[in-house]
C-alpha positions as CSV (number, residue, x, y, z in Angstrom):
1,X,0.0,0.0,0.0
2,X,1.2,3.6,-1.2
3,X,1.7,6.1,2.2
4,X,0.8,9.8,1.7
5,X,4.6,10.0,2.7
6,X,6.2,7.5,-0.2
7,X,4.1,9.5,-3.1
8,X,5.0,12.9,-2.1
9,X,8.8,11.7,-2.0
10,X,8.5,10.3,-6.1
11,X,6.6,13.7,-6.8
12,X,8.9,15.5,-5.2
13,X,11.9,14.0,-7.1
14,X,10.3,15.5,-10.1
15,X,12.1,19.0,-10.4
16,X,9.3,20.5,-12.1
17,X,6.8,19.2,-9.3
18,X,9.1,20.4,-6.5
19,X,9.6,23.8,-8.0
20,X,5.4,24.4,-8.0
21,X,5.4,22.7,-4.8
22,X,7.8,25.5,-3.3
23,X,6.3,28.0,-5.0
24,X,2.5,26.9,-3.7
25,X,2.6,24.9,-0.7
26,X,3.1,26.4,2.5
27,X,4.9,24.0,3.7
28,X,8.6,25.3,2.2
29,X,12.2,24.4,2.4
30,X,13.1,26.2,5.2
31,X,10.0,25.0,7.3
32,X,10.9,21.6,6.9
33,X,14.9,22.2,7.5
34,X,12.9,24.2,11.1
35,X,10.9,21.3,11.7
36,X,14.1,19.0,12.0
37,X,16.4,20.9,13.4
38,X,14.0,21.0,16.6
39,X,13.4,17.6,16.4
40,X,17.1,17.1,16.5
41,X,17.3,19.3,19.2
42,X,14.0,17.8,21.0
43,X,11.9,21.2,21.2
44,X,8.5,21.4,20.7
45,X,7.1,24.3,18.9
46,X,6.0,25.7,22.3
47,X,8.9,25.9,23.6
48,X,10.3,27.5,20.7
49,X,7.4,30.1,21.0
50,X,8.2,30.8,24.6
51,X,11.9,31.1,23.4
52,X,10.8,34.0,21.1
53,X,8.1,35.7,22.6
54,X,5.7,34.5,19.8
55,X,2.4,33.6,20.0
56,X,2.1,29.8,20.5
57,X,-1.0,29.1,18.1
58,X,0.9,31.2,15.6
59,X,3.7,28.6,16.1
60,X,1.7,26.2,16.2
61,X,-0.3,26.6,12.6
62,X,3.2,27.1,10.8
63,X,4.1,23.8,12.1
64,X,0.8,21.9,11.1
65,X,1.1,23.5,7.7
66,X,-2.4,25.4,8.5
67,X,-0.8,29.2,8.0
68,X,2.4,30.1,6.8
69,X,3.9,33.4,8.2
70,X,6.9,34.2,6.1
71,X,8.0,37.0,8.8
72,X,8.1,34.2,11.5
73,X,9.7,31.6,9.6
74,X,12.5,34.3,8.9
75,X,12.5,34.6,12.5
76,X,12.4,31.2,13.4
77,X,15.2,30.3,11.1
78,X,17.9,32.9,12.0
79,X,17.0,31.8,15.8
80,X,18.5,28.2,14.7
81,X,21.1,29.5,12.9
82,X,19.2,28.6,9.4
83,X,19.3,30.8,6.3
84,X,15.8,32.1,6.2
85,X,14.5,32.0,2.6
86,X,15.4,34.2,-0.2
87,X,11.9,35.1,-1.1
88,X,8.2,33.4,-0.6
89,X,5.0,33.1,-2.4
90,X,3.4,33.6,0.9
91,X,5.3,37.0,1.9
92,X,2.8,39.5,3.1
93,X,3.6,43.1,2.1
């Protein structure tokens, strides 16, 4: 049987896929590179909130993929020491 998890990794190995897929989905490079560096560093994302001073739910939605806030995953990145993206689709002026 075909996980959610197995298809997304072949689409994702087409460039062309992966390219709309940055472009579209809020779940980007830099989220993902986030999400494992606390993992590898066992924090939650509340106690990465607390850390910042953000709100937690705001934390929170980034991490379940509900809302992407391209201001806080700037923030959140340079925090870990990871380069925050170049540019986003999801940027709000």
């Amino acid at each position: 049987m075909r996980t959610l998890k197995s298809i997304m990794r072949e689409r994702l190995a087409d460039p062309d896929f992966k390219c709309l897929y940055d472009d579209e989905c809020h779940t980007c490079r830099v989220t993902v590179e986030i999400c494992v560096a606390l993992q590898q560093r066992n924090l939650t994302p509340e106690t990465l909130a607390a850390e910042l001073k953000e709100n937690p739910v705001a934390v929170a939605e980034l991490f379940d993929g509900e809302k992407c806030d391209a201001k806080l995953v700037c923030r959140i990145a340079s925090h870990l020491g990871i380069a925050p993206p170049e540019n986003c689709a999801h940027e709000q002026t």
